[in-house]
C-alpha positions, 0 to 999 in steps of 0.5 A: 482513490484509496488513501493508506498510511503506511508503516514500514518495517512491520513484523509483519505485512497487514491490511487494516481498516478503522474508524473509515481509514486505511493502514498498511504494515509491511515487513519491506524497508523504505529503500528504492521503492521496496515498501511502496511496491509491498504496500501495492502488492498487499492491496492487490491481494486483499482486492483479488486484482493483478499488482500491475493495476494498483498504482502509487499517484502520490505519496512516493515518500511519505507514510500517507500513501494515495493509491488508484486501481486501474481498470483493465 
C-alpha cells in the first residue's frame, strides 16, 4: 500500500519523498480519471514496474490517493 498526496496541475510531473510521506505533482488536469492514470504511471516509472500493475484502491477524487502494486 502506498499512500501519495497528489497535486494536479503541476509545471511539472514529480515524485517526491519527505519527512516519510509521498507526493506526486502531474502536469494532467483532474478530469476523467486524467491525473490519477499520471500519478499511476509516475509511480510505475519511479518503481521500474509495468503501469498496469499500479492500481488506484482509493482516493479516486481526493488529492490523498492510496495505491497497490500487483505482483505479476
Amino acid at each position: 500500500m502506498l499512500a501519495v498526496r497528489v497535486t494536479p496541475r503541476a509545471d511539472r510531473d514529480a515524485l517526491r519523498i519527505a519527512d516519510g510521506a509521498v507526493s506526486a505533482r502531474v502536469r494532467a488536469v483532474p478530469e476523467d480519471g486524467r491525473a490519477n492514470a499520471a500519478v499511476a504511471a509516475l509511480i510505475a516509472r519511479a518503481m521500474g514496474v509495468a503501469k498496469g500493475r499500479v492500481v488506484l484502491i482509493d482516493g479516486q477524487t481526493s488529492r490523498l490517493k492510496r495505491f497497490r502494486i500487483a505482483h505479476g
